[in-house]
Structures are given as C-alpha cells and as structure tokens.
C-alpha positions in Angstrom: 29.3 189.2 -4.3 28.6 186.2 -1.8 24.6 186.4 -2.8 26.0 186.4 -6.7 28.5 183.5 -5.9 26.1 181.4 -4.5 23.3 182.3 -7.0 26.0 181.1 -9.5 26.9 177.8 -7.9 22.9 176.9 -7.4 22.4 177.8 -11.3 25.2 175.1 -12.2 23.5 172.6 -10.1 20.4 173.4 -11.5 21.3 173.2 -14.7 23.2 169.9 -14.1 20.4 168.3 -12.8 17.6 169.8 -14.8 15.7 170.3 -12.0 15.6 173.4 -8.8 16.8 171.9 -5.6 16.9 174.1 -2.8 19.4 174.6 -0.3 18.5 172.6 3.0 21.6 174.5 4.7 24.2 177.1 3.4 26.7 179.2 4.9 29.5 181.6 3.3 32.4 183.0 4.8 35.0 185.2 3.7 38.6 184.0 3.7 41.4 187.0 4.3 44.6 187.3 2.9 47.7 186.1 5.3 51.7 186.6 4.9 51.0 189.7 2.4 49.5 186.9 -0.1 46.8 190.0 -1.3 44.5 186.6 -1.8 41.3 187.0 -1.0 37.5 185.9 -1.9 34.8 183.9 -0.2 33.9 180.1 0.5 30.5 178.9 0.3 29.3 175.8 1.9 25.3 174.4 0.6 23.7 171.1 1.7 20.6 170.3 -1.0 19.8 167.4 0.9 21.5 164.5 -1.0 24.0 163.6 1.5 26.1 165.7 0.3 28.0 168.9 0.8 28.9 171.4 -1.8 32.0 173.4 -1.2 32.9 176.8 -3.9 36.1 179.0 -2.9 36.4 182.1 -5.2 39.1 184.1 -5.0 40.7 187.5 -6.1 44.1 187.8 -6.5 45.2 184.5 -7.5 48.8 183.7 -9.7 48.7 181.0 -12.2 48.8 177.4 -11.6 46.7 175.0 -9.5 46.3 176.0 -5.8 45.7 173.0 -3.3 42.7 173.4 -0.9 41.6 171.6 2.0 39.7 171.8 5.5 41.8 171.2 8.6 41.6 170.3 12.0 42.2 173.1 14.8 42.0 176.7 13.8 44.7 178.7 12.0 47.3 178.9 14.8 47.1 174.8 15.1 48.4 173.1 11.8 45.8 170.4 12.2 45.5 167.4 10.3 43.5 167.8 6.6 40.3 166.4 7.1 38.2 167.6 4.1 40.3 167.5 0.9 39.3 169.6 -2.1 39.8 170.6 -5.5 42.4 172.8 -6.2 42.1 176.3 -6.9 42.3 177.2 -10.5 44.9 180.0 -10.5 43.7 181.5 -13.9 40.0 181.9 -12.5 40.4 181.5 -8.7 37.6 179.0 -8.6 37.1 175.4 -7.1 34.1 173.2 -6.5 34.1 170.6 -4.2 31.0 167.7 -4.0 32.2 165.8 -0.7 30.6 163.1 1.0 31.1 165.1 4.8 28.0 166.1 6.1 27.6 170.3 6.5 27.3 169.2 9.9 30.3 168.2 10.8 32.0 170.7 8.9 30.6 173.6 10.5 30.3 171.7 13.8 33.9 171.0 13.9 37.0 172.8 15.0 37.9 173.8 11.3 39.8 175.9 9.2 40.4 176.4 5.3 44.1 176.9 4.1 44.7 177.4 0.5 48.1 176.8 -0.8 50.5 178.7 -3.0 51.3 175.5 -5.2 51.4 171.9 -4.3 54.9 172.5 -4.2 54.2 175.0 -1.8 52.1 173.5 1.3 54.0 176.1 3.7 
C-alpha cells in the first residue's frame, strides 16, 4: 500500500510536470486510529529537491465532509502548537496533498506529530 501510494503521488507529479523527478528524500509512516475513530491510512512525506516538501495522507475509514490536517509541535500527549498546516482530508476519498514551503528537514527533525480532525467544527 505505502509503495503503491507513493508510486501514485510521484506519477501525479510526473505527469504535472511532464518530466521524472526523483525523490531526494522520502519517508512514510502509518497513522493509527485513536478514541475508537476506526481511521486509519498512511502519510507520506517526499522532497524532489525544489525547496519543497510534498505531504499525501490516505486514509481508510473516513465519514463525509472535509477533515482538517496539520503538523504539531510536541508529540501526541502535548497539544502543541500547529506548525505545518495542510489540506484537508477529503472525507469522500480520504485523500490530501500538501506542497509546503517547510523543508523535510525540519519536519522530520522536529518534535512533531500529525492530528487529523473530525470536522473543522470538530478540532477536539
């Protein structure tokens, strides 16, 4: 799945740009369901060497409606500040792409976490 995901996203950007441009850096990680949510799916970070970094969630599991997503200071346990804001989850496919201007670096380098929300009405 992760391998399939990522082949996916690299095939957009391909596509997109009409050119292959490899991934410099890449990391995916799998994000767990919490409080019973059954959410689940994987998050997939790639730096293609444009100063950029590239973030896909896809998720199983999701309900309908827009589900706000966003890095955060700390770890789980902390309720840090949101220092990478993304693109909401679309409940109806359970997928999100992200092109921020935070380097990979300091994403991964960081004390971070990923929370994806119920709703934006929902930040709990």
């Amino acid at each position: 799945m992760q391998k399939t995901f990522a082949l996916l996203v690299f095939a957009l950007l391909s596509f997109a740009s009409a050119q292959t441009i490899p991934a410099v850096s890449s990391v995916s990680y799998s994000i767990s369901p919490t409080d019973s949510s059954g959410v689940s799916g994987t998050v997939y970070l790639g730096d293609y060497g444009l100063g950029n970094t590239i973030v896909a969630i896809s998720l199983n599991g999701t309900t309908s409606g827009q589900h706000p997503a966003h890095f955060h200071s700390g770890n789980c346990d902390s309720n840090g500040d949101v220092v990478v804001p993304l693109e909401n989850v679309d409940g109806a496919t359970g997928l999100s792409i992200t092109v921020t201007s935070v380097p990979i670096a300091t994403i991964l380098s960081g004390d971070h976490y990923i929370n994806i929300h119920a709703s934006p009405e929902d930040l709990a």
